[in-house]
C-alpha positions in Angstrom: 37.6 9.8 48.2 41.3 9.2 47.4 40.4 6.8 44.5 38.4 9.5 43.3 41.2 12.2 43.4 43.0 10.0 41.5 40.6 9.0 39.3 40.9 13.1 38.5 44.4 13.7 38.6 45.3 10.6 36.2 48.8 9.3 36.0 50.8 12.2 34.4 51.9 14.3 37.9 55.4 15.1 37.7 57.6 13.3 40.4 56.3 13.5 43.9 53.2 14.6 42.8 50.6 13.1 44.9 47.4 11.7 42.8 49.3 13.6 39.8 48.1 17.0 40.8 50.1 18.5 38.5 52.2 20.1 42.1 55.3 19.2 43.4 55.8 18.4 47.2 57.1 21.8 47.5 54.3 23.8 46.5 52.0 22.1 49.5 53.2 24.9 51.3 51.8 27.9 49.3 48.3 26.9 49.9 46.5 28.7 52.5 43.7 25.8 53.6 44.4 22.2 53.1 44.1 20.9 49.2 41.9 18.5 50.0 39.0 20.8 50.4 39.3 22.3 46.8 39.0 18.4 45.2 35.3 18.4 43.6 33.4 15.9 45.4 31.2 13.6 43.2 28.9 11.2 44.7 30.0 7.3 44.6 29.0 5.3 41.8 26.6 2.5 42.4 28.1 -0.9 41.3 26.1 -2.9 39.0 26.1 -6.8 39.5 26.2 -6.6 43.2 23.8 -6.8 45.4 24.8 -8.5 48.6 25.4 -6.5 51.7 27.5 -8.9 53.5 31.0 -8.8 53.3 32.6 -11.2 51.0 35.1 -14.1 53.3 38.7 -14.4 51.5 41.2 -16.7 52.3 45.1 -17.0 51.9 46.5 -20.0 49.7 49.9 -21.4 51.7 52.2 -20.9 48.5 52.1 -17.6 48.3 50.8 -14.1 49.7 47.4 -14.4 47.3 44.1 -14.6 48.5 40.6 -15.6 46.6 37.0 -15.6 47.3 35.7 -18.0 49.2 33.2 -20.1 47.8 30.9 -22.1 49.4 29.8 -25.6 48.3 26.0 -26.4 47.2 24.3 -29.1 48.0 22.0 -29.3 44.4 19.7 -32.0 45.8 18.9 -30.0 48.8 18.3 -27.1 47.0 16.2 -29.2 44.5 14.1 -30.7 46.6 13.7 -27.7 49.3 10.3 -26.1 49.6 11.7 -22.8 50.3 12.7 -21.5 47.0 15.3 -18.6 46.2 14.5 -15.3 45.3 15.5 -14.6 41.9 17.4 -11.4 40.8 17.0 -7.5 42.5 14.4 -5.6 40.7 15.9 -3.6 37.9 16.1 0.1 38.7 16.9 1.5 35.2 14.1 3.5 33.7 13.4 3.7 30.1 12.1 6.8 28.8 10.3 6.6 25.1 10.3 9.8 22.7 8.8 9.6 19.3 7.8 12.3 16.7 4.6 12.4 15.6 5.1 13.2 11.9 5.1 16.6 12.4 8.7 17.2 13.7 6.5 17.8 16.8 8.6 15.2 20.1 5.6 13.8 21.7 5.7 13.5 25.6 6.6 10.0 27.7 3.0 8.0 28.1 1.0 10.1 25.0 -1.1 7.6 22.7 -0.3 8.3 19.4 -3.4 9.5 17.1 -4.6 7.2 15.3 -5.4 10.7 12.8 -2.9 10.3 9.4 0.5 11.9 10.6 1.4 13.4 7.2 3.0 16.5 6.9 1.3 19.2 5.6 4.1 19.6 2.9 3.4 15.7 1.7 -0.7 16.1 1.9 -0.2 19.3 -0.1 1.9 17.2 -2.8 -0.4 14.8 -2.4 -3.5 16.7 -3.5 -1.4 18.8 -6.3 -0.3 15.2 -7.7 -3.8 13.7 -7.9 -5.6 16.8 -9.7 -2.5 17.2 -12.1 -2.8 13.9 -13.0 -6.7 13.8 -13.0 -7.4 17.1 -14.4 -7.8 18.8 -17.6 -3.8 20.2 -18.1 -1.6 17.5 -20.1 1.2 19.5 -19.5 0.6 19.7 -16.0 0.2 15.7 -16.1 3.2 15.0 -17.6 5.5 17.1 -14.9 3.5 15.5 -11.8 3.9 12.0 -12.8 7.5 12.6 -14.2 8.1 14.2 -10.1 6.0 11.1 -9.1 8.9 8.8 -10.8 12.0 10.7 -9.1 10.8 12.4 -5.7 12.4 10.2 -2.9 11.1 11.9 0.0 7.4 10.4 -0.9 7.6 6.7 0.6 5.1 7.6 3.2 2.5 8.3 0.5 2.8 4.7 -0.9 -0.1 3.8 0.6 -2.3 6.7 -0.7 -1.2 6.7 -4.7 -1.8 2.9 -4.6 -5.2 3.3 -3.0 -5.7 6.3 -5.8 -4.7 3.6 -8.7 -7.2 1.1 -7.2 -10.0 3.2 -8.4 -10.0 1.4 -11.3 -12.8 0.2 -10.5 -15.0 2.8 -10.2 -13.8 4.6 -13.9 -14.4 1.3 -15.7 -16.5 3.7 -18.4 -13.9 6.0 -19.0 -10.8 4.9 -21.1 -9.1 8.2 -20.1 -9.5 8.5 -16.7 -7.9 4.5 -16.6 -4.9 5.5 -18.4 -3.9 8.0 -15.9 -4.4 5.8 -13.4 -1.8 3.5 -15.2 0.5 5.7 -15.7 0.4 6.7 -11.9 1.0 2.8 -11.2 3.8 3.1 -13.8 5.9 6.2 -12.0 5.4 4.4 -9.0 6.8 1.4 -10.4 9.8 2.7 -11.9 10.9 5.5 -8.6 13.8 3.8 -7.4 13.6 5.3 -4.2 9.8 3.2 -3.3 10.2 0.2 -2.1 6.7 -1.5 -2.9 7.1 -4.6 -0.6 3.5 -5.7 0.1 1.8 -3.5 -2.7 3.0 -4.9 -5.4 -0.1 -7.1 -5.5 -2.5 -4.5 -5.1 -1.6 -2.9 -8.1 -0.9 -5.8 -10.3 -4.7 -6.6 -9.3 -5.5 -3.2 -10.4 -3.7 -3.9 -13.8 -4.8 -6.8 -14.7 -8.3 -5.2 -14.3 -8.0 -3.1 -16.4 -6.3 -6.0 -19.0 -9.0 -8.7 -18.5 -11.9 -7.4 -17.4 -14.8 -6.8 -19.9 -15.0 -2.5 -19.1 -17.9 -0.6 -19.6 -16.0 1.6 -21.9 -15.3 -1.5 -24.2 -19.3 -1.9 -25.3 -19.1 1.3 -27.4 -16.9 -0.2 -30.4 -15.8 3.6 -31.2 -13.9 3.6 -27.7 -10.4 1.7 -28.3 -9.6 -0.2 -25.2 -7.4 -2.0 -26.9 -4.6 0.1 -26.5 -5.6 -0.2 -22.8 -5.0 -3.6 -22.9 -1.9 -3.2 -24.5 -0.5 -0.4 -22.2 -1.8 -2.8 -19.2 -0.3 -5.7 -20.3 3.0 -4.3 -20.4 2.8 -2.8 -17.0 2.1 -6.2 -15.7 5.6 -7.6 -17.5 7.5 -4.5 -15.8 6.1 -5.1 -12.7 6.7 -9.1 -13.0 10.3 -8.0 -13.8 11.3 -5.2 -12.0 9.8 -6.2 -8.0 8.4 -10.1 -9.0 10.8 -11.3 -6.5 9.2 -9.6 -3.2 6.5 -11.6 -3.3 7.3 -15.5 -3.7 4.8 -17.7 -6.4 3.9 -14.7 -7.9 4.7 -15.8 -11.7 2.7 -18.9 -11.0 -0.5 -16.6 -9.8 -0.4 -14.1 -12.7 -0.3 -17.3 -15.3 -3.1 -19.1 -13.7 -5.3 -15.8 -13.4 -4.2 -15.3 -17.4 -5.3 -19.0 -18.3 -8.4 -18.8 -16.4 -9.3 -16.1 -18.1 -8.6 -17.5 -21.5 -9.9 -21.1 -20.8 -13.4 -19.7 -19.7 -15.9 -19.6 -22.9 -18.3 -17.1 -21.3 -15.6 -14.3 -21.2 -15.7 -11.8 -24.0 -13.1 -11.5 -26.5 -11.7 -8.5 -25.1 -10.7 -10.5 -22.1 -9.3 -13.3 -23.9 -7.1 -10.7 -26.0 -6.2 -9.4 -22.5 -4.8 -12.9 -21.7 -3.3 -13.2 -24.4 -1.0 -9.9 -24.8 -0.4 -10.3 -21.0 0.9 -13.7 -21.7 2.9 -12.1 -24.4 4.3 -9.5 -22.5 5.2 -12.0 -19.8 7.4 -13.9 -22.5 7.7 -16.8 -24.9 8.0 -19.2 -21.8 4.5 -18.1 -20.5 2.7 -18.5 -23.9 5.0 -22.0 -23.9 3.2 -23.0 -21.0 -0.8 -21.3 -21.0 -1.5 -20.9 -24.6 0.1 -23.6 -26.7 -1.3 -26.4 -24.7 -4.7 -24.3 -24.5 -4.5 -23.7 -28.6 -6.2 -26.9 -30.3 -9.3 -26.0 -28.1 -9.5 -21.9 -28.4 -8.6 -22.3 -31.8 -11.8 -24.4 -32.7 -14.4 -21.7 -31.2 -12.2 -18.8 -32.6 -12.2 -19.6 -36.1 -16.1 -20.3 -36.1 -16.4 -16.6 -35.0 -14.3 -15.6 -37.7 -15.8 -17.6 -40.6 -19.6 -16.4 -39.3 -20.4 -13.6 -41.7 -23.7 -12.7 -40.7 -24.4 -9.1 -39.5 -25.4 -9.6 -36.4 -22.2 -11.0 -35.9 -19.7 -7.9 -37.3 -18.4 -6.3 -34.1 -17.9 -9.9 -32.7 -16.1 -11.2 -35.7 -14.4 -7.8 -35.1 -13.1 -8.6 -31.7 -11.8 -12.1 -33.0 -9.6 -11.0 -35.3 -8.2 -8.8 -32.2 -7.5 -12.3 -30.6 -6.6 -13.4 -33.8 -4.2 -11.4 -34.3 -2.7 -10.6 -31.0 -1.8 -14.9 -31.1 -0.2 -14.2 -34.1 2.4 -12.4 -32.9 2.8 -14.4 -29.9 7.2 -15.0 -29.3 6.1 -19.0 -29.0 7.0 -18.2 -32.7 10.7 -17.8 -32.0 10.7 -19.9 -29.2 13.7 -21.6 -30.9 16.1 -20.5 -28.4 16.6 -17.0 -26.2 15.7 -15.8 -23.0 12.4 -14.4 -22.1 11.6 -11.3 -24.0 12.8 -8.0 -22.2 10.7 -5.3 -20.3 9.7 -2.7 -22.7 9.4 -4.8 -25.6 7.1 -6.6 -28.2 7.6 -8.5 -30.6 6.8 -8.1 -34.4 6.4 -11.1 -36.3 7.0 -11.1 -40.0 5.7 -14.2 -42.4 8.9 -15.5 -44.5 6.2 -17.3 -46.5 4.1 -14.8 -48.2 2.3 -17.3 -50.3 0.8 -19.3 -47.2 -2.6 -18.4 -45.5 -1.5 -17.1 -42.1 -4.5 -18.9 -40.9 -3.9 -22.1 -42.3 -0.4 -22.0 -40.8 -2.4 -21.3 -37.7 -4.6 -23.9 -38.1 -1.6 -26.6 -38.6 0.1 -25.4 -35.8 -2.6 -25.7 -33.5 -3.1 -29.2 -34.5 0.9 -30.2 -34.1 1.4 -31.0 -37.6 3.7 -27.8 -37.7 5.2 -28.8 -34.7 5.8 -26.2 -32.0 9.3 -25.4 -32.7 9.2 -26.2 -36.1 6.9 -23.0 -37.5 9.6 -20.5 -35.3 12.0 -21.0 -38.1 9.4 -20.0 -40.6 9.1 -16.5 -38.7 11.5 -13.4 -38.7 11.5 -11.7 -35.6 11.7 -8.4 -35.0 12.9 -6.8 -31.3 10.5 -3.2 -31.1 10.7 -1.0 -28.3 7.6 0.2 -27.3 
């Protein structure tokens, strides 16, 4: 009780002042009962680390007026090889009591199973909903504010998982060109929000991407439907993706490149998907076409060229799609891969002939046989930075 009072009183009594009270020895006389009985009384504190109730032997050293704890000696190879084994440690008696909110600012009770019910907020499936049907719907307008919100909101991380899931229905729209590019430009605000941090869904949507670059869609058999520019757009989301988050997920360069020569070392594919690999390869930079096409070229270039010199009817709207390929090699950086880093995000490349004289083909032709030499023919080439 007395290391309690003075546990209250502290150190800063005057003089005389017992337990620092704050009272002079002189002022014991103006109470009417004893002081003692107006200390607050606390029960005693249970000391942790102890838990023997034997009192603890001390002994007295001879040099001086110390004494120490006692300890006594163990035998280790009796206690080894004894069959009655020590109990270990008291059993803890400190109680752990787990809150958590359930999503809805709501404190769940100790014990209660979370539901395994989505634990959005009304607030984020409203968004939710208003987002998709801006985006989907009829209003371009409309569009264009949700997915500019969609690229600057930070209070939507727990909808990740939804807008990815939404861009994944690629799928399902193959037939309809505009329903896809909305759903690329929803993968694109997602993309670029600074405050998402897309961790393990970065290969979901690269796979939805690439889809929609190399995969021959229903909307591409009309030739009046220009999936081209889908392609295009696609392929340049796959660069920004590469670029901007390529580093959460470890061999993913190496993945994209083999899915993109696959693609372009497989006869039976269309064109479309070739010019798919192609432009993704060229959006990827002059190191990628370095590595898939050029080695690739003496071999594509032989089947391409006799799709472009068949000029029978039957074969028009194929011819057409070769000179897609065609073209889309042509203005491949491997041109100007004289020197440089890897082209930027955001940008293409536009390739202008320094030799209008010479056959653009025939300069293809040479160079896919190595007679122009792979470095050689980038000198021959003015090159052209574009922001797309």
């Amino acid at each position: 009780m007395l290391s309690g009072l003075r546990t209250l009183g502290g150190t800063g009594g005057r003089s005389g002042d017992p337990g620092g009270t704050g009272l002079s020895l002189g002022d014991w006389g103006h109470w009417s009962v004893s002081p003692w009985e107006h200390v607050p009384s606390s029960p005693p504190q249970a000391v942790c680390g102890y838990g023997s109730q034997d009192a603890l032997p001390f002994r007295a050293i001879k040099e001086g007026d110390l004494y120490f704890q006692e300890d006594r000696e163990v035998n280790l190879v009796e206690l080894a090889l004894a069959t009655n084994i020590p109990k270990g440690c008291a059993e803890t008696t400190v109680r752990v009591h787990v809150s958590y909110l359930d999503g809805k600012g709501n404190l769940e009770p100790q014990g209660a199973v979370p539901s395994a019910v989505s634990t959005l907020t009304d607030d984020l499936l409203k968004y939710y909903q208003h987002v998709t049907r801006a985006v989907l719907g009829d209003d371009p307008q409309l569009m264009k504010v949700a997915l500019q919100d969609l690229q600057t909101n930070s209070k939507i991380a727990a909808l990740l998982p939804y807008f990815v899931y939404v861009v994944s229905g690629v799928k399902s729209v193959s037939h309809d060109l505009e329903q896809l590019n909305r759903l690329l430009h929803i993968a694109r605000s997602l993309i670029q929000n600074p405050f998402l941090c897309l961790g393990s869904y970065v290969r979901s949507l690269i796979g939805s991407v690439m889809y929609c670059a190399l995969e021959p869609l229903a909307a591409s058999i009309n030739p009046l439907n220009d999936h081209w520019t889908l392609r295009d757009y696609a392929a340049m989301l796959l660069s920004r993706i590469f670029w901007t988050h390529g580093d959460l997920l470890s061999g993913l360069y190496h993945q994209i490149l083999l899915s993109l020569q696959k693609v372009l070392a497989d006869p039976v594919r269309p064109l479309c998907s070739h010019y798919g690999a192609v432009v993704g390869l060229h959006a990827l930079g002059w190191k990628a076409v370095e590595r898939v096409l050029y080695p690739h070229l003496p071999t594509y270039w032989a089947n391409l060229q006799a799709v472009l010199d068949d000029y029978s009817v039957s074969n028009a709207q194929v011819k057409a799609d070769g000179h897609k390929v065609y073209g889309a090699i042509l203005v491949s950086p491997v041109w100007a891969s004289d020197g440089g880093d890897d082209s930027p995000p955001g940008h293409t490349w536009r390739v202008v002939s320094s030799f209008g004289h010479l056959n653009t083909r025939e300069i293809l032709r040479c160079w896919s046989e190595g007679r122009g030499g792979q470095r050689g023919w980038g000198r021959a080439w003015r090159i052209n930075p574009v922001r797309v």
